[in-house]
DRENDO-990332 format. One line per field, with one value per residue (C-alpha): residue number from 1; residue in three letters; x, y, z. Coordinates in pm, 1 decimal. Layout:
BEGIN
num = NUM_...
residu = ALA_...
x = X_...
y = Y_...
z = Z_...
# end
This chain:
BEGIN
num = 1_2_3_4_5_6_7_8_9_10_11_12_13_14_15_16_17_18_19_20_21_22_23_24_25_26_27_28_29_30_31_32_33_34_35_36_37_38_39_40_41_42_43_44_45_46_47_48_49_50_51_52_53_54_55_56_57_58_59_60_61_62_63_64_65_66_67_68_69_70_71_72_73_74_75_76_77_78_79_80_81_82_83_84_85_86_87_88_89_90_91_92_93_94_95_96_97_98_99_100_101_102_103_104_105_106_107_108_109_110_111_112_113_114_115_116_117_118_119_120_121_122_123_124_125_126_127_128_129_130_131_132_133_134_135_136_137_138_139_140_141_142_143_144_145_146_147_148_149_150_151_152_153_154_155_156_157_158_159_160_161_162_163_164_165_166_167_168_169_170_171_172_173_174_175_176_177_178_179_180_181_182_183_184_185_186_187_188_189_190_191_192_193_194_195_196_197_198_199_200_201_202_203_204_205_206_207_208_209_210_211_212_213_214_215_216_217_218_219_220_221_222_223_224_225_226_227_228_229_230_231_232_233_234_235_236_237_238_239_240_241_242_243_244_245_246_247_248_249_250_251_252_253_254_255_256_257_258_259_260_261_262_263_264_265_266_267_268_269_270_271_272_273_274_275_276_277_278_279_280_281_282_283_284_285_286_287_288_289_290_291_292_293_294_295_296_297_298_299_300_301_302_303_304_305_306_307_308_309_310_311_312_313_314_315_316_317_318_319_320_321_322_323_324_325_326_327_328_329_330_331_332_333_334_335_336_337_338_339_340_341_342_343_344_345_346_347_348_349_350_351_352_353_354_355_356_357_358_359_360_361_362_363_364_365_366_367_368_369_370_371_372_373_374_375_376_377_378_379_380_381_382_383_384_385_386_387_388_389_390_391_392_393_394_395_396_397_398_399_400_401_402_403_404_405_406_407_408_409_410_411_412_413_414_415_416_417_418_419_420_421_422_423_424_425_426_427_428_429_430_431_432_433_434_435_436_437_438_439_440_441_442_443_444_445_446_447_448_449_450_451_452_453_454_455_456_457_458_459_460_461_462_463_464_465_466_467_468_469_470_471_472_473_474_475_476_477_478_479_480_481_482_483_484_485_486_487_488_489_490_491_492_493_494_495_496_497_498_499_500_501_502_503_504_505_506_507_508_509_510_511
residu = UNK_UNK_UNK_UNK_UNK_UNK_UNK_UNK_UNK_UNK_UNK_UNK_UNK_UNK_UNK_UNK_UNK_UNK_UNK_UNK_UNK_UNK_UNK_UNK_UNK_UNK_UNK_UNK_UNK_UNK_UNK_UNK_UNK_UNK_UNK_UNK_UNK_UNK_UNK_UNK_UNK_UNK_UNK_UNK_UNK_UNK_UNK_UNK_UNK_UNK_UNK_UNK_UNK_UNK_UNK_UNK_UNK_UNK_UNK_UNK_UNK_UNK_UNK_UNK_UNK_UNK_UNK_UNK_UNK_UNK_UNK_UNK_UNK_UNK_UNK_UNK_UNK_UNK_UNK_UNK_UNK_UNK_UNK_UNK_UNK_UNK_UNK_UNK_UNK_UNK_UNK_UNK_UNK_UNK_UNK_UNK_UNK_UNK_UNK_UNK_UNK_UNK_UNK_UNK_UNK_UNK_UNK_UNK_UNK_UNK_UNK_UNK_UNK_UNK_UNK_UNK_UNK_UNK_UNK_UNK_UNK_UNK_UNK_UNK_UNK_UNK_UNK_UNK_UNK_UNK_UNK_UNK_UNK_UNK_UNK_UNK_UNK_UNK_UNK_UNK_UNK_UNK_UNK_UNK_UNK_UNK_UNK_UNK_UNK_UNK_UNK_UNK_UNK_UNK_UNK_UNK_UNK_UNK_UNK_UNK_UNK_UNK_UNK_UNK_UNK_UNK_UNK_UNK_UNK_UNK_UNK_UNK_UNK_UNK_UNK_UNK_UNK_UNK_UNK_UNK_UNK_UNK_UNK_UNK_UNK_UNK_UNK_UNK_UNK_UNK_UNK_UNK_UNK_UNK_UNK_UNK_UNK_UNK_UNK_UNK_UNK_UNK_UNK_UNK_UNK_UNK_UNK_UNK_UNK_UNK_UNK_UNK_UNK_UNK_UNK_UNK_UNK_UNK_UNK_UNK_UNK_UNK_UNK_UNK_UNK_UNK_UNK_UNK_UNK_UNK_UNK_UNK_UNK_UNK_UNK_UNK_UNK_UNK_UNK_UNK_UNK_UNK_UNK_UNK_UNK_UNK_UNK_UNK_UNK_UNK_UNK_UNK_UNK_UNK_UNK_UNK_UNK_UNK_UNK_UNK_UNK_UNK_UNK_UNK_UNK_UNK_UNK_UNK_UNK_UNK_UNK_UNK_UNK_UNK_UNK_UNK_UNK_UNK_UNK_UNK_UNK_UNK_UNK_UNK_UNK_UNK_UNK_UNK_UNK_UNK_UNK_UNK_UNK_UNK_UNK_UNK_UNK_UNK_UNK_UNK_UNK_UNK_UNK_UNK_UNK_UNK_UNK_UNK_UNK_UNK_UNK_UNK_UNK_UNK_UNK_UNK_UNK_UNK_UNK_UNK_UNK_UNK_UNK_UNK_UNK_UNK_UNK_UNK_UNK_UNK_UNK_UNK_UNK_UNK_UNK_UNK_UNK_UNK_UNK_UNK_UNK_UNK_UNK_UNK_UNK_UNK_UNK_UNK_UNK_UNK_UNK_UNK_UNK_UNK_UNK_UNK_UNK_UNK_UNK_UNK_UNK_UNK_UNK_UNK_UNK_UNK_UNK_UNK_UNK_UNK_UNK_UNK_UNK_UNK_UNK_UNK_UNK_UNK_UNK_UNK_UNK_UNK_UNK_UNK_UNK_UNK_UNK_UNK_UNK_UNK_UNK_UNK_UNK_UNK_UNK_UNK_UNK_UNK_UNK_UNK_UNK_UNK_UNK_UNK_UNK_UNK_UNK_UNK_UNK_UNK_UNK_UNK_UNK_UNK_UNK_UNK_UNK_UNK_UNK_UNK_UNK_UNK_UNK_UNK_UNK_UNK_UNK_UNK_UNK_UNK_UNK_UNK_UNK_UNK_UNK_UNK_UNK_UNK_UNK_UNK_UNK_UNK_UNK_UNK_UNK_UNK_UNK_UNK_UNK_UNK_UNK_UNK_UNK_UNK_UNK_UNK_UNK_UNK_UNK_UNK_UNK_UNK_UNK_UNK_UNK_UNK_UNK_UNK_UNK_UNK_UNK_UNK_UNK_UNK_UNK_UNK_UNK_UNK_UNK_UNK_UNK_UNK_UNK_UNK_UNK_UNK_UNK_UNK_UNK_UNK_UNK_UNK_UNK_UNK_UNK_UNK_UNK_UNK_UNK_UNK_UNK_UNK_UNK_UNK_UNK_UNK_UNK_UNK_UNK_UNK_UNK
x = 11631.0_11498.0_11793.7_11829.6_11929.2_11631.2_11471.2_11787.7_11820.0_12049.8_11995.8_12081.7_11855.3_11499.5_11232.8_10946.1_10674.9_10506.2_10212.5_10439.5_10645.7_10346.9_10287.8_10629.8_10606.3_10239.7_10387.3_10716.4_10469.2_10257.6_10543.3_10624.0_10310.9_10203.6_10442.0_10344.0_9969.4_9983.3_10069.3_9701.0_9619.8_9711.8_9835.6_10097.0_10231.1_10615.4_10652.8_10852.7_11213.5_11506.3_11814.5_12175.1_12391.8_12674.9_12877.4_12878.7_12800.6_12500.3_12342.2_12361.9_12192.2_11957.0_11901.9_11864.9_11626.7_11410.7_11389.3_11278.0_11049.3_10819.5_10467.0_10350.6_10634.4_10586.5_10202.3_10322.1_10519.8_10287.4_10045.5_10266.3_10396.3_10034.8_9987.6_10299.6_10234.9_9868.5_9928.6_10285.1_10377.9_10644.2_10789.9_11077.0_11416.6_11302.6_11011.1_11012.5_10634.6_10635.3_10348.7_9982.6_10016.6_10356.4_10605.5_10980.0_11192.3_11513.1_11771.4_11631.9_11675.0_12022.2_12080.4_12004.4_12165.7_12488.3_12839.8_12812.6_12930.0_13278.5_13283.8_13576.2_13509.3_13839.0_13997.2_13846.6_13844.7_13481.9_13373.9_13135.6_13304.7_13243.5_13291.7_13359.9_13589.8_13332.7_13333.4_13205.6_12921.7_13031.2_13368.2_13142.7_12920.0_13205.5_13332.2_12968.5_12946.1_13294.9_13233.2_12931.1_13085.4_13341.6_13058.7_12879.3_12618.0_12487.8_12383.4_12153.1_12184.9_11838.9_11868.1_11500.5_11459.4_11396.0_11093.9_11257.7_11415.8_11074.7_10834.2_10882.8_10591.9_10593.2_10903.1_10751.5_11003.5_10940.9_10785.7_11091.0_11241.4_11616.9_11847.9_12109.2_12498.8_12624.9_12387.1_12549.4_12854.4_12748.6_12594.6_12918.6_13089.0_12907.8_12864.1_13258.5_13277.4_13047.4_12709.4_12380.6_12257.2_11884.0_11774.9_11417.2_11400.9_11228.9_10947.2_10892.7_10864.8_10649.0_10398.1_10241.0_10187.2_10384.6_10090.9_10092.8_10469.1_10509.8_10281.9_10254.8_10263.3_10563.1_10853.4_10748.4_10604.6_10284.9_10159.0_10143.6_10464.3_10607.3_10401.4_10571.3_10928.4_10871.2_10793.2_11103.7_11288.9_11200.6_11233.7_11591.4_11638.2_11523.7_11426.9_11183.3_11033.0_10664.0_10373.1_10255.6_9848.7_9838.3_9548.3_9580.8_9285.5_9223.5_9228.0_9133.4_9302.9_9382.3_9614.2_9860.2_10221.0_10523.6_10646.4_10309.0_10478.3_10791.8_10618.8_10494.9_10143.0_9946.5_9561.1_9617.6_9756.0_9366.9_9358.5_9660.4_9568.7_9352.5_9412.0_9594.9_9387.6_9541.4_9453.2_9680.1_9676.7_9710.6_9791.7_9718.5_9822.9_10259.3_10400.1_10536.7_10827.5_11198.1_11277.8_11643.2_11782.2_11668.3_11674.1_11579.4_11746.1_11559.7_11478.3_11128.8_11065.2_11009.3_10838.2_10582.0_10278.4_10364.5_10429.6_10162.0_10375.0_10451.9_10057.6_9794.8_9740.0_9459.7_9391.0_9529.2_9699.7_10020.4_10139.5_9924.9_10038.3_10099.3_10415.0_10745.6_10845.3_10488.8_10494.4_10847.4_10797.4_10478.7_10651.5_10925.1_10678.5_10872.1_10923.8_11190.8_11332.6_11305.5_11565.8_11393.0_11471.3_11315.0_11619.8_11830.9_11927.8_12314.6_12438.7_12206.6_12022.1_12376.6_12488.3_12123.8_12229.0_12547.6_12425.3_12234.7_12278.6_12562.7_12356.8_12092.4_12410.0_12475.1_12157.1_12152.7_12211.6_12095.4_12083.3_11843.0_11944.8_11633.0_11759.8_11670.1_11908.8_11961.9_12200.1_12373.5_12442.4_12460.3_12814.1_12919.9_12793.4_12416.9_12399.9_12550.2_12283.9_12003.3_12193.9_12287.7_12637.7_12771.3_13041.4_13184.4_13031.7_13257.5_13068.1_13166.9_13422.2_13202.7_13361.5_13249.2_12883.0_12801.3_12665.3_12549.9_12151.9_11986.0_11760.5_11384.5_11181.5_11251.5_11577.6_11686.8_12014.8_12093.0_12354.3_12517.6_12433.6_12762.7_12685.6_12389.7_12310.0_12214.5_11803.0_11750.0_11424.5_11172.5_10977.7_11294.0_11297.9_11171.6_11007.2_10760.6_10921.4_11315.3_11453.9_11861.5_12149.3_12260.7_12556.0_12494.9_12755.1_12616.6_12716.4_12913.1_13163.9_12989.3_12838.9_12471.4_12359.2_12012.4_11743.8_11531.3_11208.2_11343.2_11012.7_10651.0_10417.8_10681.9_10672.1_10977.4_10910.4_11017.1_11333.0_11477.3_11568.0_11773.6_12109.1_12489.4_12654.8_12317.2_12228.0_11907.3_11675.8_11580.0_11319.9_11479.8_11395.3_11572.7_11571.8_11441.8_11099.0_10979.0_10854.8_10760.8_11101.6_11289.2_11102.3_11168.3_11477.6_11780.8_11971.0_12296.9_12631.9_12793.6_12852.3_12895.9_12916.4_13052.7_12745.9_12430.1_12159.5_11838.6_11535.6_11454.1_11070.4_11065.1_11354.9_11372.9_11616.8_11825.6_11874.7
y = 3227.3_3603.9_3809.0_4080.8_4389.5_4316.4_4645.6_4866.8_5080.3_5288.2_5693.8_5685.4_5466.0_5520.2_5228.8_5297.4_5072.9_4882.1_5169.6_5420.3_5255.8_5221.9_5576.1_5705.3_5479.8_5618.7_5976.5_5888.2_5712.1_6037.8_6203.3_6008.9_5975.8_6343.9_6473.0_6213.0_6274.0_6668.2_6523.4_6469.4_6823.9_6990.0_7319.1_7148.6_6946.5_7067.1_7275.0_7133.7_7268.2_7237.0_7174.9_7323.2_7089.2_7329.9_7366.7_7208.4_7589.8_7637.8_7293.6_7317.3_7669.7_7536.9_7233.5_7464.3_7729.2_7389.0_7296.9_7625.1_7655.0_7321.9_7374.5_7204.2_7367.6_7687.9_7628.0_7551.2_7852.1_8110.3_7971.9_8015.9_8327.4_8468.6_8349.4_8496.4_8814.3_8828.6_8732.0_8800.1_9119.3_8912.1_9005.8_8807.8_8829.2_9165.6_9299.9_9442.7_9463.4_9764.4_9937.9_10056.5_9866.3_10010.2_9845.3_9887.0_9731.5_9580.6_9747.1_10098.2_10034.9_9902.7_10273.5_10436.2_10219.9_10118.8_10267.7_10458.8_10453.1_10559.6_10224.8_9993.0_9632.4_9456.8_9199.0_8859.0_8477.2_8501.6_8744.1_8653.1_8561.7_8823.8_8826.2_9213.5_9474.3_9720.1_10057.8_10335.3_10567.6_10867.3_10869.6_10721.3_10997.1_11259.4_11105.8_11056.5_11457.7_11539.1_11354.3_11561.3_11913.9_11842.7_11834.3_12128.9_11930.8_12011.6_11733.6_11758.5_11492.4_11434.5_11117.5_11063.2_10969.3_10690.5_10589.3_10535.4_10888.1_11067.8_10780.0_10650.1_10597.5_10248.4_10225.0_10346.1_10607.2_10968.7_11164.2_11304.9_11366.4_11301.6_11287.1_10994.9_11071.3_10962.0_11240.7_11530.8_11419.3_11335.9_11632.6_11859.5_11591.5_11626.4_12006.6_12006.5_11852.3_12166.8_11896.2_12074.3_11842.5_11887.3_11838.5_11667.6_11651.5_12013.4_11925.8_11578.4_11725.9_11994.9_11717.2_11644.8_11343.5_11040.4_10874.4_11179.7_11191.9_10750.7_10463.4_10257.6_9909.8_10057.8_10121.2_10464.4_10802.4_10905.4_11098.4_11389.0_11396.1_11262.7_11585.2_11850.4_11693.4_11710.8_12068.8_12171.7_11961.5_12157.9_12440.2_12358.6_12310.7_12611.8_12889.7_13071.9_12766.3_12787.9_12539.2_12413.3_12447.5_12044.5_12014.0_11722.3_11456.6_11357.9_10942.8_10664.8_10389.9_10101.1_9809.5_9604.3_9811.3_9624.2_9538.5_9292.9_9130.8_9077.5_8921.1_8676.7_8587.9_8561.9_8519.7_8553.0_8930.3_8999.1_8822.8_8991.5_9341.2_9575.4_9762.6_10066.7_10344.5_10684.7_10983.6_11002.2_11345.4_11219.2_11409.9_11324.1_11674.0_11644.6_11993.6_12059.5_12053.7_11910.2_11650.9_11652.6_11951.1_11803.1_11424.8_11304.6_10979.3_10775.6_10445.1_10322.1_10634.3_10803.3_10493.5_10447.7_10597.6_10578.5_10196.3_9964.1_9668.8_9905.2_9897.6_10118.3_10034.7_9937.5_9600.0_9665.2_10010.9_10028.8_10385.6_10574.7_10913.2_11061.6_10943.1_11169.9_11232.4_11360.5_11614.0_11750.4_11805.0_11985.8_12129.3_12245.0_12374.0_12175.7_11759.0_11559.6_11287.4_10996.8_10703.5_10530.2_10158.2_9978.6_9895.2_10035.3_10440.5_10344.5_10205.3_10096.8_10440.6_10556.7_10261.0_10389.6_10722.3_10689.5_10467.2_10737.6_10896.8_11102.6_11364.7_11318.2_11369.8_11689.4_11855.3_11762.5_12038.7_11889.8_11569.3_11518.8_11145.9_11108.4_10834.0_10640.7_10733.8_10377.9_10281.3_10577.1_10526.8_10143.6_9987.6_9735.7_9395.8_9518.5_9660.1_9379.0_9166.3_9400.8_9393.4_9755.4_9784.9_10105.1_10079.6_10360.0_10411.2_10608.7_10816.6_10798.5_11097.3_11369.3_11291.9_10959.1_10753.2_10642.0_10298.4_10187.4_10207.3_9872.8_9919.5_9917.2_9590.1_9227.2_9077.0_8667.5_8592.0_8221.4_8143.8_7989.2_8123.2_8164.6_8376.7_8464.7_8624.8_8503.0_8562.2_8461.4_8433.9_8681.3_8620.9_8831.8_9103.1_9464.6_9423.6_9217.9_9198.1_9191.8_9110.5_8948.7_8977.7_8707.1_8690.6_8518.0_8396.7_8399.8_8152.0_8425.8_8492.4_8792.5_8848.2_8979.6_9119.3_8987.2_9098.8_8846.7_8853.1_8676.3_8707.6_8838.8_8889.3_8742.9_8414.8_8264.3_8294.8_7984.4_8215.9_8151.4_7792.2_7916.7_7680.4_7818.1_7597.9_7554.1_7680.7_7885.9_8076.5_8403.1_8663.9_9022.7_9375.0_9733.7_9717.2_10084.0_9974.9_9736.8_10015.0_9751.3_9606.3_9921.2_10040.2_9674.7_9579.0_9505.0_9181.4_9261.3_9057.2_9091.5_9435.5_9450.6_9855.4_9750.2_9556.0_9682.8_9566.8_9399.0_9209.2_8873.7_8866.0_8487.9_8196.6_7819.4_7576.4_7402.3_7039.5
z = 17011.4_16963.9_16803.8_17118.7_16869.1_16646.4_16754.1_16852.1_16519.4_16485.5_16486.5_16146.0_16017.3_15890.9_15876.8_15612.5_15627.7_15362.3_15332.7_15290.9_15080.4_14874.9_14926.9_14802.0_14448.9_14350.7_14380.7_14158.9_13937.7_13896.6_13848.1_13566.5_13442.9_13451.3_13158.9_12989.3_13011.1_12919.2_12556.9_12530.7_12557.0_12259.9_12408.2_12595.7_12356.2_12285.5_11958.2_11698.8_11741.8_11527.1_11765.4_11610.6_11422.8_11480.5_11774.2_12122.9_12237.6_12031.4_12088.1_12423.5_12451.9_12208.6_12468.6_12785.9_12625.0_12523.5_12893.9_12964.4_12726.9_12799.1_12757.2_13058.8_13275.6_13189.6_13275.6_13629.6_13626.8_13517.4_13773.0_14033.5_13933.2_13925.9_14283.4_14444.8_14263.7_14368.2_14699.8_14852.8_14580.0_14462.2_14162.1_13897.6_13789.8_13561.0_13744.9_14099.5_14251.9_14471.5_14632.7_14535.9_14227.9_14117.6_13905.9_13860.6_13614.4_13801.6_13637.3_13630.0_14013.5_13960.6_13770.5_14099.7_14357.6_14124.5_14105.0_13780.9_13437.6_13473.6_13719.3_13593.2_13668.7_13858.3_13719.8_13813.8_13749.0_13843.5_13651.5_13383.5_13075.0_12761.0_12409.8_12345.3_12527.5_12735.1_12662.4_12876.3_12776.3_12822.3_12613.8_12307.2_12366.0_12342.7_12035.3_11874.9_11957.0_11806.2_11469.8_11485.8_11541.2_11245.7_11000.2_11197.6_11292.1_11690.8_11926.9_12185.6_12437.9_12630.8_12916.5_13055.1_13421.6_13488.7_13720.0_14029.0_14061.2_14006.2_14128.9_14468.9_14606.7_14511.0_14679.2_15018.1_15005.6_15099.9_14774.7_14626.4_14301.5_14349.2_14071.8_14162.9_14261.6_13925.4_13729.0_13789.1_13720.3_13375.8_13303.7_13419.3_13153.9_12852.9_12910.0_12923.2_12617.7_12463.0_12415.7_12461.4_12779.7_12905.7_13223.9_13261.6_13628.9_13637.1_13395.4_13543.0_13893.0_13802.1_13638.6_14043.2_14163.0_14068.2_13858.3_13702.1_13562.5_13477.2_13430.1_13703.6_13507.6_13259.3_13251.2_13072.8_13129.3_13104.1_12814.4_12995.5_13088.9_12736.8_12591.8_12811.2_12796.5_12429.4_12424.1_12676.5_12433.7_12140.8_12316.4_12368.2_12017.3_11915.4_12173.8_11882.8_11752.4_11701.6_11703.9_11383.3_11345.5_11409.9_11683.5_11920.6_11917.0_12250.4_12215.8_12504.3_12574.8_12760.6_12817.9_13024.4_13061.0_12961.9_13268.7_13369.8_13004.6_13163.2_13437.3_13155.5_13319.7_12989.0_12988.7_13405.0_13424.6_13426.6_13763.1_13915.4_13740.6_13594.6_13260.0_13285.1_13114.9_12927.9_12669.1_12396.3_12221.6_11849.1_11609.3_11251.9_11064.0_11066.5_10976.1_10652.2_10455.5_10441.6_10741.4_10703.8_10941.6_11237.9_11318.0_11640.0_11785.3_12050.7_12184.6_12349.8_12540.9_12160.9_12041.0_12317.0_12242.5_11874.4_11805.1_11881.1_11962.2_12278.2_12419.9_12366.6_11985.9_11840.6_11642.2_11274.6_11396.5_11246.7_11435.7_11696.7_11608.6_11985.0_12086.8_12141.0_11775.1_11700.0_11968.5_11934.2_11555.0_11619.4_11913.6_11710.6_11409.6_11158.4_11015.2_11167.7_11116.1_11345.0_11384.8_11701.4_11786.0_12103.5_12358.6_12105.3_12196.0_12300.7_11932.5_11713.9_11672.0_11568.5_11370.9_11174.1_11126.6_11041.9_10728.3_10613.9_10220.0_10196.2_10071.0_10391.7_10619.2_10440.7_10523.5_10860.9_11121.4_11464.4_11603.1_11896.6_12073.5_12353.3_12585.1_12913.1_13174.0_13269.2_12985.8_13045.3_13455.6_13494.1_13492.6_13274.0_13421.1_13493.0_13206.3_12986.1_13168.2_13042.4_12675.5_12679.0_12483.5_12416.2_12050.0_11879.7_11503.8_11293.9_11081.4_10683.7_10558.1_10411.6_10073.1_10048.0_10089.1_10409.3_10243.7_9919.2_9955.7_9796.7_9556.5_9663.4_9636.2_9741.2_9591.1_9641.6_9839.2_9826.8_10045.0_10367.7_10720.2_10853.0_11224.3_11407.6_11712.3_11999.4_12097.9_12440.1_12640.8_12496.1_12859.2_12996.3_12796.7_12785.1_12448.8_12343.5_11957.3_11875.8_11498.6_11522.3_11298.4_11065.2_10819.8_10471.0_10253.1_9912.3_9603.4_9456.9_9809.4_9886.0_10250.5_10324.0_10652.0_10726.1_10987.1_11082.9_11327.0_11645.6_11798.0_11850.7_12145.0_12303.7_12118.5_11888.6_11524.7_11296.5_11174.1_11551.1_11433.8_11197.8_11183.4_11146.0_10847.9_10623.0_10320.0_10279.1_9977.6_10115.6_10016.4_10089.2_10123.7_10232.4_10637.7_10610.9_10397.0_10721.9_10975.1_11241.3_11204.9_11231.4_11560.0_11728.8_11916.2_11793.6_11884.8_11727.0_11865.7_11510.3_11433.1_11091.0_10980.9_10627.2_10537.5_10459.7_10628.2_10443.5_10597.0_10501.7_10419.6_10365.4_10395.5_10269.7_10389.2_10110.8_10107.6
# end
């Protein structure tokens, strides 16, 4: 007898034939099969990665940066993040693709569009968790300028625009230069406190057009506009200051800006965009005579143009010679001293300077600190997601060194690696080379701060492997003798003030 309800299926239920059953394994099959294949090619292979033996914490960051990091994934990724560029101006998590070919970095639009500085974060289960106590720019700027003034020392305080309040075309806004809300406010702050604060806006908007005043694939301005800021800088300084006979060499170049390296395209940018060509004024002839009245603090916006691991160097180029510090000396018709670290012009450029000889800090009569705008407006959480961190730095008593200055030339430390700091994805960052903090213990029970190169070109060095609880040789040096080093980013979660800092040249892992 023929079962009545043999062909009354439910609404629930779905029937898949034998073909598409068929159908359904060969495409789990390829996906199994795929990853497995791409071991053939030798470029997708997986690097060899040493995994933390320390903490649940650190082996499981070590674990999810792996996944992230697969060759054949990120493959896929760049692909696709070619194509929705190309196609649909679709941007990342860092890079927003505007208009005409303009890009914005994310948080310099978060500067703009945020709440400010002097915003206080509520209280909230759901905030994200943190391992320091945030502290506002501006009162660390007031204090920075007080410890100053007791040694009669002058600061200068000099934020830089960011693109989005001079260049907004790419936003298909209405061509305007606008300070935001927050700015004024800081200004009538720091002038209350009695610092010397200049106002770029002028000089930028006088520079034209907006391809005229920033770069459209960078996060930084054009050398036009660095030139002329320098000069109303120095001017600032020192109303009488005179050019020194140093004649600019006009210099062509070329290259991708840092924000088509955030978008992390490699060999594809070329397909997505075309090389963004300047002319550097270098300028090979530095004035003359003692750097140590003036010394100029600054992050990438003093760098660019001078450090090649910013663009626009050439292959074996070491410095370019046309970047901010070059200009405002000759501006200023006389040497300075330059303490400029990539992403770090809210504490590390301090941290720097305050480790300086006793007998530099005694000579020094003006401190010039050029930073972008954006760590000084964002509020906390943006800017603890774009690893801004604002501390107070004491500055030694005038009786006493600052530090004890290492002797020149490579030293061995054998010891323990007791703390790191974290790296994160180089992909996601600003810079395209950052060193990190470690902590030695030596033999002996004494503890070495150590520098080591986190990355390059946006790729981890072996150093990033480095494991908490293991004894290592190392090959040291003075921070201060490794100019690429000093110029690179920071990534600094330790905060160590009483140790002096040294950079490892070399390490060897123990047995």
């Amino acid at each position: 007898m023929k079962n009545p309800e043999e062909h009354d299926w439910r609404e629930d239920e779905v029937r898949v034939g034998r073909t598409g059953q068929w159908l359904a394994l060969a495409v789990f099959l390829l996906f199994l099969l795929v990853p497995a294949a791409s071991l053939l090619v030798p470029s997708l292979r997986i690097k060899k990665t040493v995994v933390p033996t320390g903490s649940l914490r650190d082996r499981r960051t070590a674990s999810e940066q792996l996944a992230k990091t697969l060759p054949l994934l990120e493959q896929w990724r760049r692909s696709d993040q070619a194509r929705v560029t190309a196609d649909l101006g679709i941007g990342n998590a860092k890079v927003f693709v505007g208009e005409a070919g303009w890009l914005y970095y994310r948080p310099d639009l978060e500067a703009i569009t945020g709440k400010g500085p002097d915003h206080v974060e509520p209280a909230s289960v759901a905030r994200e968790k943190t391992a320091t106590v945030w502290q506002p720019p501006l009162p660390v700027i007031c204090d920075f300028a007080a410890q100053l003034a007791s040694r009669g020392i002058r600061l200068v305080f000099v934020p830089v625009p960011t693109k989005p309040m001079v260049c907004r075309e790419g936003l298909g806004l209405e061509a305007d230069v606008s300070p935001p809300p927050a700015w004024s406010r800081v200004a009538k702050h720091l002038a209350a406190a009695g610092i010397c604060f200049v106002d770029l806006f002028p000089v930028i908007e006088a520079r034209g057009p907006d391809h005229e005043r920033f770069l459209k694939q960078d996060t930084h301005w054009s050398p036009g506009t660095m030139e002329e800021s320098a000069a109303a800088v120095a001017a600032a300084v020192s109303p009488r200051s005179a050019l020194s006979g140093s004649r600019p060499r006009p210099v062509p170049r070329k290259g991708f800006g840092d924000l088509v390296g955030m978008l992390d395209l490699e060999g594809r940018a070329k397909r997505v965009f075309a090389e963004e060509e300047v002319t550097l004024k270098k300028l090979s002839n530095p004035p003359a005579g003692d750097p140590g009245k003036v010394v100029l603090l600054g992050d990438s916006f003093v760098n660019v143009f001078e450090d090649p691991a910013l663009g626009f160097g050439e292959e074996g180029e070491t410095a370019i010679g046309a970047g901010f510090a070059s200009h405002f000396a000759a501006a200023l018709g006389r040497p300075v001293q330059t303490i400029a670290i990539n992403g770090g012009g809210a504490t590390a450029v301090r941290e720097a300077f305050a480790r300086l000889p006793a007998d530099r800090l005694a000579e020094v009569q003006t401190v010039v600190w050029v930073i972008s705008a954006r760590d000084v407006l964002l509020p906390e959480m943006p800017a603890r997601r774009a690893r801004i961190e604002w501390r107070s730095v004491a500055l030694p008593k005038t009786e006493t060194s600052s530090s004890v200055t290492p002797a020149g030339g490579a030293t061995e430390v054998v010891g323990m690696l007791v703390e790191r700091s974290e790296i994160g994805d180089p992909s996601q960052t600003p810079y395209a080379e950052a060193v990190f903090s470690t902590v030695f213990r030596s033999d002996d029970g004494a503890e070495h701060l150590v520098f080591f190169w986190g990355f390059r070109k946006r790729q981890f060095e072996p150093s990033a492997a480095l494991e908490k609880d293991r004894r290592y040789r190392l090959r040291v040096r003075p921070f201060e003798e490794n100019a690429a080093a000093n110029r690179a980013t920071r990534l600094d979660d330790l905060f160590r003030p009483d140790l002096v800092p040294v950079f490892a040249e070399s390490f060897q892992p123990i047995p």
